[in-house]
N, CA, C and O atoms as a CHARMM CRD file, in Angstrom:
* protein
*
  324
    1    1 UNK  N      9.76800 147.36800 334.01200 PROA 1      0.00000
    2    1 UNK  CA    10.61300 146.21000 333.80000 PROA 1      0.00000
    3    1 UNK  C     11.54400 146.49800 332.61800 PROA 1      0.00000
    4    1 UNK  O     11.11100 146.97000 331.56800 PROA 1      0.00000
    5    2 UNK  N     12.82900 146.20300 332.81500 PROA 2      0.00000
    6    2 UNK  CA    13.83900 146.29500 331.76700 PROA 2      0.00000
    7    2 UNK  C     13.56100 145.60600 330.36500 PROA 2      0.00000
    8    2 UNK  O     13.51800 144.37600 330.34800 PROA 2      0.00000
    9    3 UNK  N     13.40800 146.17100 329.42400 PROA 3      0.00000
   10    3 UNK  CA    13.84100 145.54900 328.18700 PROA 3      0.00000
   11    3 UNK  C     14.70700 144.41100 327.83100 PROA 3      0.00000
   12    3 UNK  O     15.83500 144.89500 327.92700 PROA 3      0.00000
   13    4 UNK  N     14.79600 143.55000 327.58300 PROA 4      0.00000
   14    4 UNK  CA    16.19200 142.90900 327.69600 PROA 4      0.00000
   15    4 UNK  C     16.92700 142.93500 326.07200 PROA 4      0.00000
   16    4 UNK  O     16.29200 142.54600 325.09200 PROA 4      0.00000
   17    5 UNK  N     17.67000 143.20700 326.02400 PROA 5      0.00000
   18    5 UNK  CA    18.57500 143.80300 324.24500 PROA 5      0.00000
   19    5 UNK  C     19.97100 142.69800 324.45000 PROA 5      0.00000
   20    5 UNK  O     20.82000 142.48600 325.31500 PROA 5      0.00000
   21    6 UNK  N     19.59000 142.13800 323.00300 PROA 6      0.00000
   22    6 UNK  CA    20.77500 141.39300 322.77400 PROA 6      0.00000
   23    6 UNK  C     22.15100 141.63900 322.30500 PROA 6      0.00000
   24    6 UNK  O     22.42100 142.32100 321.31600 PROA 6      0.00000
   25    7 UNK  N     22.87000 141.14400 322.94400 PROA 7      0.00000
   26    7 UNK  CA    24.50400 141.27000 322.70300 PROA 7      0.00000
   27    7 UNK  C     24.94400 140.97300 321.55600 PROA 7      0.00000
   28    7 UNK  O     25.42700 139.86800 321.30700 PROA 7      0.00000
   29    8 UNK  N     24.80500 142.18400 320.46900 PROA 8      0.00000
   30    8 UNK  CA    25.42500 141.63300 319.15000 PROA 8      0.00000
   31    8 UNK  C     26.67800 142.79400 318.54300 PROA 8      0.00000
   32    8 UNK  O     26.87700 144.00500 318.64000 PROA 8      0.00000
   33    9 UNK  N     27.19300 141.88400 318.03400 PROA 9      0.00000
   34    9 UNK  CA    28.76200 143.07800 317.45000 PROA 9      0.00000
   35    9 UNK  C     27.73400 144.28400 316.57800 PROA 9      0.00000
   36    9 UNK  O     26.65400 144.15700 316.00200 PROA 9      0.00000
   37   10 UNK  N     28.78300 145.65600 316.83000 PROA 10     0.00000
   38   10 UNK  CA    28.81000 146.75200 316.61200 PROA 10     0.00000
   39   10 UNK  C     30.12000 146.26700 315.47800 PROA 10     0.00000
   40   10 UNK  O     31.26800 146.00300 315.83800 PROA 10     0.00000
   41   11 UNK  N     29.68300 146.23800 314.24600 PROA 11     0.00000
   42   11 UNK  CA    31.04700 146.50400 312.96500 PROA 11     0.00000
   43   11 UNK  C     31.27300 147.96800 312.68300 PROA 11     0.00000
   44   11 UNK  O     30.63600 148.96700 313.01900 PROA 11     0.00000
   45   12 UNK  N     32.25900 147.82000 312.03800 PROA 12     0.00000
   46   12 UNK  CA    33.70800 146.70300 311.82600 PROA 12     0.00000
   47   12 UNK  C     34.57100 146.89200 313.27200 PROA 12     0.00000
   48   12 UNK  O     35.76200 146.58000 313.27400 PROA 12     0.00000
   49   13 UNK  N     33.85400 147.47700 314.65000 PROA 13     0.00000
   50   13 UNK  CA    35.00300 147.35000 315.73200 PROA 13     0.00000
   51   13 UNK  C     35.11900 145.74100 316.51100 PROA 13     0.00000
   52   13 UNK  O     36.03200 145.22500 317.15600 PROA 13     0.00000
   53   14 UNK  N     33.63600 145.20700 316.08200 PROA 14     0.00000
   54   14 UNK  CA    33.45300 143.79600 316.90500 PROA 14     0.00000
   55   14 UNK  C     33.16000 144.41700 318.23800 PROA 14     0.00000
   56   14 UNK  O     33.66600 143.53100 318.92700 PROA 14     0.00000
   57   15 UNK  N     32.82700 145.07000 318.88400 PROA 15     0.00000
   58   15 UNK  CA    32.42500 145.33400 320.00000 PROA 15     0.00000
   59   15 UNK  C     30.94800 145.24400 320.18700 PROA 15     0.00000
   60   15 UNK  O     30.14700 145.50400 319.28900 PROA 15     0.00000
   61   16 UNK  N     30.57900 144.81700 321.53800 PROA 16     0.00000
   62   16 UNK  CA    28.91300 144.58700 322.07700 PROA 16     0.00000
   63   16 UNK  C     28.49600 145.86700 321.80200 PROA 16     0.00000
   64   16 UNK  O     29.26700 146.75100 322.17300 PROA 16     0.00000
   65   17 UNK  N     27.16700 146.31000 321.07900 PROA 17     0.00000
   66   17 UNK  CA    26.55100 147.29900 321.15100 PROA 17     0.00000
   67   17 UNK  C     26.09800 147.54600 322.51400 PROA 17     0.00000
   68   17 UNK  O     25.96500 148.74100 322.77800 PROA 17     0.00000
   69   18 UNK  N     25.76300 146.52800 323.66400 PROA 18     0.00000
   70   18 UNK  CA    25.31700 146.17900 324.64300 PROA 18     0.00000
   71   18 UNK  C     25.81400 146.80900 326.05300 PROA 18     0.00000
   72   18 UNK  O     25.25100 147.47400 326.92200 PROA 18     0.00000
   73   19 UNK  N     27.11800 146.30000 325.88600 PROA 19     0.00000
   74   19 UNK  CA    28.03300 146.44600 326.68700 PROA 19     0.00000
   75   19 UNK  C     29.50900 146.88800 326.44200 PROA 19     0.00000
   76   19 UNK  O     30.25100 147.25600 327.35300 PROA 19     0.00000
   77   20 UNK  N     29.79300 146.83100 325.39600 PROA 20     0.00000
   78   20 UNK  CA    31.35300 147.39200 325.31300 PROA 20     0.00000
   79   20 UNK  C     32.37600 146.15400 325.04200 PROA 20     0.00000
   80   20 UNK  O     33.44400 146.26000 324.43900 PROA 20     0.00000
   81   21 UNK  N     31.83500 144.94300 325.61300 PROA 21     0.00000
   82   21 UNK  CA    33.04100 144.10400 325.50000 PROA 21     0.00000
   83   21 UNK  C     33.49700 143.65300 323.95000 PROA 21     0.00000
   84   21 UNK  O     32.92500 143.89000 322.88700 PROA 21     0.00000
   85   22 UNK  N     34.73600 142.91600 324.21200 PROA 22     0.00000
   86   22 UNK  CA    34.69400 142.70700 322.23200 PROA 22     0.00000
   87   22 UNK  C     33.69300 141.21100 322.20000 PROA 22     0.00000
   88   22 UNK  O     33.46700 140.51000 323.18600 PROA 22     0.00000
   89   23 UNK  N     33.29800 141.01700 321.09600 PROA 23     0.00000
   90   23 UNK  CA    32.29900 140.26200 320.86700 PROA 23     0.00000
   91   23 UNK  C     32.63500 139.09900 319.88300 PROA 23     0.00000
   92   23 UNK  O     33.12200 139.19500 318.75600 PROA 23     0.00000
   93   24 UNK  N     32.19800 137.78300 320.68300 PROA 24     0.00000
   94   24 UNK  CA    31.04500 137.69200 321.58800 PROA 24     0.00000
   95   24 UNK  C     31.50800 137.98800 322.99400 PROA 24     0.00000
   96   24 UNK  O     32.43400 137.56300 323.68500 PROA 24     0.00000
   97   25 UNK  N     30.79700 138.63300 323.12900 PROA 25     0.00000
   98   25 UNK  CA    30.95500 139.03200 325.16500 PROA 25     0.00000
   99   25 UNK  C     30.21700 137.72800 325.95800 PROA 25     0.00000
  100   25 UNK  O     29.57600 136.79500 325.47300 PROA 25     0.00000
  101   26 UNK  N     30.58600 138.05400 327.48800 PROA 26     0.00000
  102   26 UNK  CA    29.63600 136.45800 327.66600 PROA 26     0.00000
  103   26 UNK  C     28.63900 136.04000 327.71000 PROA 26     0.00000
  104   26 UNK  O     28.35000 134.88100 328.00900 PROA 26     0.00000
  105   27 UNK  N     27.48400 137.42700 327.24400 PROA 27     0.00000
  106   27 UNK  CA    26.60100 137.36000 327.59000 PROA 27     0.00000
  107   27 UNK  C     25.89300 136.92200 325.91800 PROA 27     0.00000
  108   27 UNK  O     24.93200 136.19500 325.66600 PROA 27     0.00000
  109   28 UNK  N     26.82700 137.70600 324.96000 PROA 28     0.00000
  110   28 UNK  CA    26.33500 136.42000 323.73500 PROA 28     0.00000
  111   28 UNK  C     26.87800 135.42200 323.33300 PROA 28     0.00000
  112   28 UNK  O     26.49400 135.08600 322.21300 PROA 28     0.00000
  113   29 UNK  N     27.82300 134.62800 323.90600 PROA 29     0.00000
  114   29 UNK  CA    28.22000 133.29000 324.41600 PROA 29     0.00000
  115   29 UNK  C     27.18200 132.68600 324.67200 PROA 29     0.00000
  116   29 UNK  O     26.61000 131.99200 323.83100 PROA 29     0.00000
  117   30 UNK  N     26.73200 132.86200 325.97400 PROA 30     0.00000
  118   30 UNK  CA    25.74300 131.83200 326.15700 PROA 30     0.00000
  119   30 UNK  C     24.70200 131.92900 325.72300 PROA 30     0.00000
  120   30 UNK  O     23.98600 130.95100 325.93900 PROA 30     0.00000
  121   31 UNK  N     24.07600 133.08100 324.92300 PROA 31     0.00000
  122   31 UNK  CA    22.80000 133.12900 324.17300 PROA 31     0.00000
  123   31 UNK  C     23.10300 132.20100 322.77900 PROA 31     0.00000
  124   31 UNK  O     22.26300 131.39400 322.38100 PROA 31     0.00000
  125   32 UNK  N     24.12300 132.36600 322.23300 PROA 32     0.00000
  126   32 UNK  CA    24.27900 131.68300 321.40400 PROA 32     0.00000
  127   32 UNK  C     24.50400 129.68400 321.52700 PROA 32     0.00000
  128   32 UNK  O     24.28000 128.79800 320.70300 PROA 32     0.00000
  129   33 UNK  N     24.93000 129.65500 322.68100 PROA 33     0.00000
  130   33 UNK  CA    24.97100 128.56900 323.21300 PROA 33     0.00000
  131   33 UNK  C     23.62300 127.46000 323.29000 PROA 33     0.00000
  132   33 UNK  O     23.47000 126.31500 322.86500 PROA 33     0.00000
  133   34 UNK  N     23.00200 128.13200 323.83100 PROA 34     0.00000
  134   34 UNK  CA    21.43800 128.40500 323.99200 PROA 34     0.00000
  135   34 UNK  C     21.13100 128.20500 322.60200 PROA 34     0.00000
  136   34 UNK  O     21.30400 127.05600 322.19500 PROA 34     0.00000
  137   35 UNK  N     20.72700 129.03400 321.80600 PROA 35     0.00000
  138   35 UNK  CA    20.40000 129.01300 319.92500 PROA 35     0.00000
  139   35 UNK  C     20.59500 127.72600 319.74500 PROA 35     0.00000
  140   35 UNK  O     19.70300 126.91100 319.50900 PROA 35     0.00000
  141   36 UNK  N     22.12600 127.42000 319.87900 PROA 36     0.00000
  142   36 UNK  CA    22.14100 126.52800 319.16900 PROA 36     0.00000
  143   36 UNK  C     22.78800 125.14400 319.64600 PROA 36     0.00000
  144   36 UNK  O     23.57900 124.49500 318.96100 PROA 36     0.00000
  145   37 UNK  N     22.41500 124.85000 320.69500 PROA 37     0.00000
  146   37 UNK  CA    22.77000 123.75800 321.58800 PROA 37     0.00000
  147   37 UNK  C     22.13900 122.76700 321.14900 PROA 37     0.00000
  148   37 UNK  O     22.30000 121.86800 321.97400 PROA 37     0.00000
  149   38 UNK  N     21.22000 122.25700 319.93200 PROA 38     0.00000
  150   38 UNK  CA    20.97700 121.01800 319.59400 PROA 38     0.00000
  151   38 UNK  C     21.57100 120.58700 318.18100 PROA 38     0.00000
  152   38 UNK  O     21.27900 119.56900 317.55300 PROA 38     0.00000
  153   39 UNK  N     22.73300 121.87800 317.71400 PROA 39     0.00000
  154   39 UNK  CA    23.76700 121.83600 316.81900 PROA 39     0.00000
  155   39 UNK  C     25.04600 122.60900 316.82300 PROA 39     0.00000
  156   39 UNK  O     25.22000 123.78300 316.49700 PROA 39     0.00000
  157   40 UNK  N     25.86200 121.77200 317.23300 PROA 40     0.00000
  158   40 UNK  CA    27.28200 122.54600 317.62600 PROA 40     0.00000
  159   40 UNK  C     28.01800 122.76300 316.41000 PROA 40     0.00000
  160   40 UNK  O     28.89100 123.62700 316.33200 PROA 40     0.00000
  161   41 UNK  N     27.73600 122.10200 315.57900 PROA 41     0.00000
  162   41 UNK  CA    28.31400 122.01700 314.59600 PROA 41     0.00000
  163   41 UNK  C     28.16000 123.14500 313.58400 PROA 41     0.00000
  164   41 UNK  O     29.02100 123.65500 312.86800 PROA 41     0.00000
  165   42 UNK  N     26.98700 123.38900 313.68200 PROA 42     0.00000
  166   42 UNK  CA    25.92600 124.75200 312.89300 PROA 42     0.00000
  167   42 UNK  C     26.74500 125.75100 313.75400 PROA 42     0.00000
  168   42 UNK  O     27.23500 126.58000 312.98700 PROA 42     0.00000
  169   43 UNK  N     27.00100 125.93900 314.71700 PROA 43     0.00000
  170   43 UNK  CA    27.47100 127.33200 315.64800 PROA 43     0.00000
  171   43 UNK  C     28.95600 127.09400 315.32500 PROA 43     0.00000
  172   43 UNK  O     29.41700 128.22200 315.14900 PROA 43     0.00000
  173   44 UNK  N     29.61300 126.48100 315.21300 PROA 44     0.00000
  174   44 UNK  CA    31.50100 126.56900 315.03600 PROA 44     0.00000
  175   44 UNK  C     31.16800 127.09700 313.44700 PROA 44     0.00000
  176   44 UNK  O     31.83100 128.06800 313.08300 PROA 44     0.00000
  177   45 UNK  N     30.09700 126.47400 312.38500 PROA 45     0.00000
  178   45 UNK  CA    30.10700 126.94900 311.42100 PROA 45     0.00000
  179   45 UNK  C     29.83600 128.34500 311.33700 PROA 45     0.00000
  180   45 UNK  O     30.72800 128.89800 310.69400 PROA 45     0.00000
  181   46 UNK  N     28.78300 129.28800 311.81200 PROA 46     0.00000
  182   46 UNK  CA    28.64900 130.49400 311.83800 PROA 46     0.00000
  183   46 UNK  C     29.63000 131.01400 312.68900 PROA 46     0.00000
  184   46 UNK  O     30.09400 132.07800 312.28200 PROA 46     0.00000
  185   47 UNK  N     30.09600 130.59700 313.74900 PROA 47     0.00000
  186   47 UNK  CA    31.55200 131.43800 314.16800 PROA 47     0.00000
  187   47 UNK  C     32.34600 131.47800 313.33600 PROA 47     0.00000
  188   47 UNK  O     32.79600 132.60900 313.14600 PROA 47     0.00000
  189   48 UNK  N     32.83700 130.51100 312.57100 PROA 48     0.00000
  190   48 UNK  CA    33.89500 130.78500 311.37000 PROA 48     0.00000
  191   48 UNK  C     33.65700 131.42700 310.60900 PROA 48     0.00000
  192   48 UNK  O     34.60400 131.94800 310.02100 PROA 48     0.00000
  193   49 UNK  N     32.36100 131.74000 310.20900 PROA 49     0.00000
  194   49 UNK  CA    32.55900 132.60100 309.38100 PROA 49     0.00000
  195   49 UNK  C     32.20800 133.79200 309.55700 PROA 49     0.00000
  196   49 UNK  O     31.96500 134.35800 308.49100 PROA 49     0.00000
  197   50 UNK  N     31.98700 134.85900 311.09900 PROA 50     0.00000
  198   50 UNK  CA    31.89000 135.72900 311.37000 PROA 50     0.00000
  199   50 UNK  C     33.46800 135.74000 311.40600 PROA 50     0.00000
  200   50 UNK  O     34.10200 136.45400 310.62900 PROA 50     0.00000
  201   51 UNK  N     34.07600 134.93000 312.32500 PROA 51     0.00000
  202   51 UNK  CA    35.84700 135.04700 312.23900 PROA 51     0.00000
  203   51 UNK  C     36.54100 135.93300 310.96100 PROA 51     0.00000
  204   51 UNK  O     37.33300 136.87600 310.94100 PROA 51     0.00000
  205   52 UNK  N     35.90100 135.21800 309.99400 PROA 52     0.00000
  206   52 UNK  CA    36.79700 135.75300 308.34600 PROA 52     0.00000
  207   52 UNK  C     35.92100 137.19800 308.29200 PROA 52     0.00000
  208   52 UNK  O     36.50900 138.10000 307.69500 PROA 52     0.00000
  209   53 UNK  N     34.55600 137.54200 308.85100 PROA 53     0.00000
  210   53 UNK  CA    34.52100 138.99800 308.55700 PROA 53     0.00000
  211   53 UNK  C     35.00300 139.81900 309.34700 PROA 53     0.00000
  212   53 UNK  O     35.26900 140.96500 308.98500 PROA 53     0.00000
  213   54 UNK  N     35.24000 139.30800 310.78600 PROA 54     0.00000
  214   54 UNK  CA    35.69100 139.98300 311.84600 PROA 54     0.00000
  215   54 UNK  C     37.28200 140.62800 311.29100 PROA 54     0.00000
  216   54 UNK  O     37.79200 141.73200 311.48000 PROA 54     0.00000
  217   55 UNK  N     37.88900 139.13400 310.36800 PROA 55     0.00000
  218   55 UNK  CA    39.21400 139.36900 310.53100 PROA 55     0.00000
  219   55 UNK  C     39.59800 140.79200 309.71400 PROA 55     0.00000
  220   55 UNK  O     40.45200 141.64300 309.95800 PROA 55     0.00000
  221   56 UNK  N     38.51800 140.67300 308.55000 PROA 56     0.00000
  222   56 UNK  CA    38.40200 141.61100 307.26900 PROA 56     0.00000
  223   56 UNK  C     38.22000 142.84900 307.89200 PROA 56     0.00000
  224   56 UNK  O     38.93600 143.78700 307.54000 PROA 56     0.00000
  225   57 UNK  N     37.27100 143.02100 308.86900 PROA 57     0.00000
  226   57 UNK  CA    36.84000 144.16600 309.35200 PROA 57     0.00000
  227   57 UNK  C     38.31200 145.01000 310.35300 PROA 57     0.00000
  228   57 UNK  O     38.66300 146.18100 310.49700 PROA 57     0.00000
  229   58 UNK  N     38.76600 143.84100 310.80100 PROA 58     0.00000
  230   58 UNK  CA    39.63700 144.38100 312.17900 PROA 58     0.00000
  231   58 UNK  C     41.33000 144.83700 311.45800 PROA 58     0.00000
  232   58 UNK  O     42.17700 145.69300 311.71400 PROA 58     0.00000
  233   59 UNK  N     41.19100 143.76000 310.49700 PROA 59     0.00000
  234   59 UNK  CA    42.55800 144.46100 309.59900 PROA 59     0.00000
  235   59 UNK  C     42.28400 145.73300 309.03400 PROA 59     0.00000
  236   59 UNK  O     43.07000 146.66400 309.21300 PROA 59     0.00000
  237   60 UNK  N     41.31500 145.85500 308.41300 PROA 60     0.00000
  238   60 UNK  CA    41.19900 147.35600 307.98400 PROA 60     0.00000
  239   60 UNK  C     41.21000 148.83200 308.64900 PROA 60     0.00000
  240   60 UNK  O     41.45600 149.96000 308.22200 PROA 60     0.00000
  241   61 UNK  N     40.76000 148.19200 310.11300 PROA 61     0.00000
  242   61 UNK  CA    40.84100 148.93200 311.51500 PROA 61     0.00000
  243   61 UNK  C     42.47700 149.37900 311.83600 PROA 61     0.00000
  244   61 UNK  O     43.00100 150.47700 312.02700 PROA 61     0.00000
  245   62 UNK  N     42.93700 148.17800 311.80400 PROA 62     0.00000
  246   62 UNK  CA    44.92600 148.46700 312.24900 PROA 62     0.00000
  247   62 UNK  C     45.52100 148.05300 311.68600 PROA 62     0.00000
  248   62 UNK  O     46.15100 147.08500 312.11400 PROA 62     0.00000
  249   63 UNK  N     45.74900 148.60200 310.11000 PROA 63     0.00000
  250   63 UNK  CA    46.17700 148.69700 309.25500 PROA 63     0.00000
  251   63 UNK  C     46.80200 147.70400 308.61700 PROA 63     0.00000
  252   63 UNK  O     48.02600 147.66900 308.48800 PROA 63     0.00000
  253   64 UNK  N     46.03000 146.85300 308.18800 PROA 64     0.00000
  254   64 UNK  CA    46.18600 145.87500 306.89600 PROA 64     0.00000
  255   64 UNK  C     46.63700 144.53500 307.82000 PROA 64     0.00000
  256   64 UNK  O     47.02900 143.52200 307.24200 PROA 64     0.00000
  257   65 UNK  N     46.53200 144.61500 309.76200 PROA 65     0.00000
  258   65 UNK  CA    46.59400 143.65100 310.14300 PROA 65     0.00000
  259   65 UNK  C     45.96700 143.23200 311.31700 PROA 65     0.00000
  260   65 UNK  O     46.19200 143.79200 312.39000 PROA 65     0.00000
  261   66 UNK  N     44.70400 141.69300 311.12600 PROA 66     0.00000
  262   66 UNK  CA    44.55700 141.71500 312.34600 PROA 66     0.00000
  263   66 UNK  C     44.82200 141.08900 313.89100 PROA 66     0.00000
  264   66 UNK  O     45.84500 140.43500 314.09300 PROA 66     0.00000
  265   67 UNK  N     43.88100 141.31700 314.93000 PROA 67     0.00000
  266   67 UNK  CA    44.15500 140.65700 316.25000 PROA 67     0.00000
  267   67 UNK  C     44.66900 139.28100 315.98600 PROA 67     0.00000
  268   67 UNK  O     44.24700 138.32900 315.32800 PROA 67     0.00000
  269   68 UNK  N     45.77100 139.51000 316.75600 PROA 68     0.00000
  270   68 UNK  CA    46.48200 137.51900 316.75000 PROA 68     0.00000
  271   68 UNK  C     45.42000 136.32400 317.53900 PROA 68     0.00000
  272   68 UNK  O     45.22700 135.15100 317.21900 PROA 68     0.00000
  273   69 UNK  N     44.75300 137.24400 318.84300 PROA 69     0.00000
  274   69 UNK  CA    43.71400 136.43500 319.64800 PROA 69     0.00000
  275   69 UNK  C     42.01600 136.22900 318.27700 PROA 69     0.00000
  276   69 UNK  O     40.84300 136.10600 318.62900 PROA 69     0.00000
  277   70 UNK  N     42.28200 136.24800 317.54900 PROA 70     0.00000
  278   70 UNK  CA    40.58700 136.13600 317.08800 PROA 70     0.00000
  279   70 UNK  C     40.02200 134.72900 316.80100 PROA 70     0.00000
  280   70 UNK  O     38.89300 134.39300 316.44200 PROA 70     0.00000
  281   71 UNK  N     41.35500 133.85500 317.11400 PROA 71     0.00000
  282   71 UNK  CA    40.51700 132.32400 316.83700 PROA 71     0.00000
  283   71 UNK  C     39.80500 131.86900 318.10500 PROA 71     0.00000
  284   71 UNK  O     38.76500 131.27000 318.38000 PROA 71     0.00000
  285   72 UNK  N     40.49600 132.24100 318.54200 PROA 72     0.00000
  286   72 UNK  CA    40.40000 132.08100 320.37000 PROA 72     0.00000
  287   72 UNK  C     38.63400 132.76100 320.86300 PROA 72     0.00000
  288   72 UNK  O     37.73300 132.29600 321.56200 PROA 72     0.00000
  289   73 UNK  N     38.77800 133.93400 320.14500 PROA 73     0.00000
  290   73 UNK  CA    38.03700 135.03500 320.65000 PROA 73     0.00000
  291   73 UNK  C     36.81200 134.27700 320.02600 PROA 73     0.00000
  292   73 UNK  O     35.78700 134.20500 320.70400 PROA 73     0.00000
  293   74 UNK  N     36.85000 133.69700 318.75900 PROA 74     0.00000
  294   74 UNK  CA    35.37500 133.78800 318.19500 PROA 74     0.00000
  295   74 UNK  C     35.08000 132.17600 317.84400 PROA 74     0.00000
  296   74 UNK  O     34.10000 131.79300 317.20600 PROA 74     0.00000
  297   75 UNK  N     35.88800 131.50800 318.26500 PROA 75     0.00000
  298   75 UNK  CA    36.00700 129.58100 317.79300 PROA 75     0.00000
  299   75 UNK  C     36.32400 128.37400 318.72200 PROA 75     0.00000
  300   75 UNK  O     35.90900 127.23900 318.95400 PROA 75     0.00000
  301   76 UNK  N     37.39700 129.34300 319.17100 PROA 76     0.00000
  302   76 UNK  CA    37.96000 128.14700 320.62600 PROA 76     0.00000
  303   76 UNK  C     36.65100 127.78600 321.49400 PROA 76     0.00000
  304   76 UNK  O     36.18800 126.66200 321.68700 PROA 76     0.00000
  305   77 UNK  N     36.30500 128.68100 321.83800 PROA 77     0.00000
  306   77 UNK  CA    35.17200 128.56200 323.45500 PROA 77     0.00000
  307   77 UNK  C     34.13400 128.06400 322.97600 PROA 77     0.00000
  308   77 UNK  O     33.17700 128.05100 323.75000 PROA 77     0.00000
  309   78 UNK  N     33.96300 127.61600 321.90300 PROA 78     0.00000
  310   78 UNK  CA    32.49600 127.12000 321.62500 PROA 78     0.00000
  311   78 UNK  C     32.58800 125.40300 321.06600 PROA 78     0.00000
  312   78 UNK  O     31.62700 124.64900 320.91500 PROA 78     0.00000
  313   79 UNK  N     34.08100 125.08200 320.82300 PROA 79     0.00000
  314   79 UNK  CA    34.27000 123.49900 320.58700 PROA 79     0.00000
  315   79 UNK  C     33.68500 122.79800 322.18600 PROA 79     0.00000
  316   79 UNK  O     34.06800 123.05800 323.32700 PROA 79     0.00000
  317   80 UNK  N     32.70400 121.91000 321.73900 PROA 80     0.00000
  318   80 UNK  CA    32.70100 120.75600 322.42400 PROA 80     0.00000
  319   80 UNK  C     33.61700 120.11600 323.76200 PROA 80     0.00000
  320   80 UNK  O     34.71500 119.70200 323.38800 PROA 80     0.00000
  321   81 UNK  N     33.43500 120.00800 324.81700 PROA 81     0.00000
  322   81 UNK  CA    34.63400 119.61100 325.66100 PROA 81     0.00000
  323   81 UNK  C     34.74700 117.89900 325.74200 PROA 81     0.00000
  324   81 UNK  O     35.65600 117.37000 326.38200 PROA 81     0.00000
């Protein structure tokens, strides 16, 4: 039986150690969803502030600037509908 290994960023690229995608991929989307589905508020808070290391990490990556998509990538999809 498979192991099952969680989808967490590989720094400073932000990529799934898992899978490759940039992260969160969807598969730690909804684990995180999951975590923390009886506080949304607690999860937009720890996305924001992976955001500001992501951003730190990814500017230093391409040179002193980063991805325009990273609010999107790591904040949008997890507000409340």
């Amino acid at each position: 039986m498979p192991r099952y290994r969680p989808h967490v960023a590989a720094r400073p690229s932000w990529r799934c150690r898992v899978c490759g995608a940039a992260w969160p991929c969807s598969p730690a989307r909804l684990a995180l969803l999951g975590e923390y589905r009886e506080d949304r508020t607690a999860l937009l808070f720890y996305l924001g502030t992976l955001l500001g290391e992501a951003m730190s990490d990814l500017a230093t990556l391409h040179d002193g600037v980063a991805p325009p998509d990273l609010t999107a990538r790591f904040v949008t999809w997890a507000r409340t509908r």
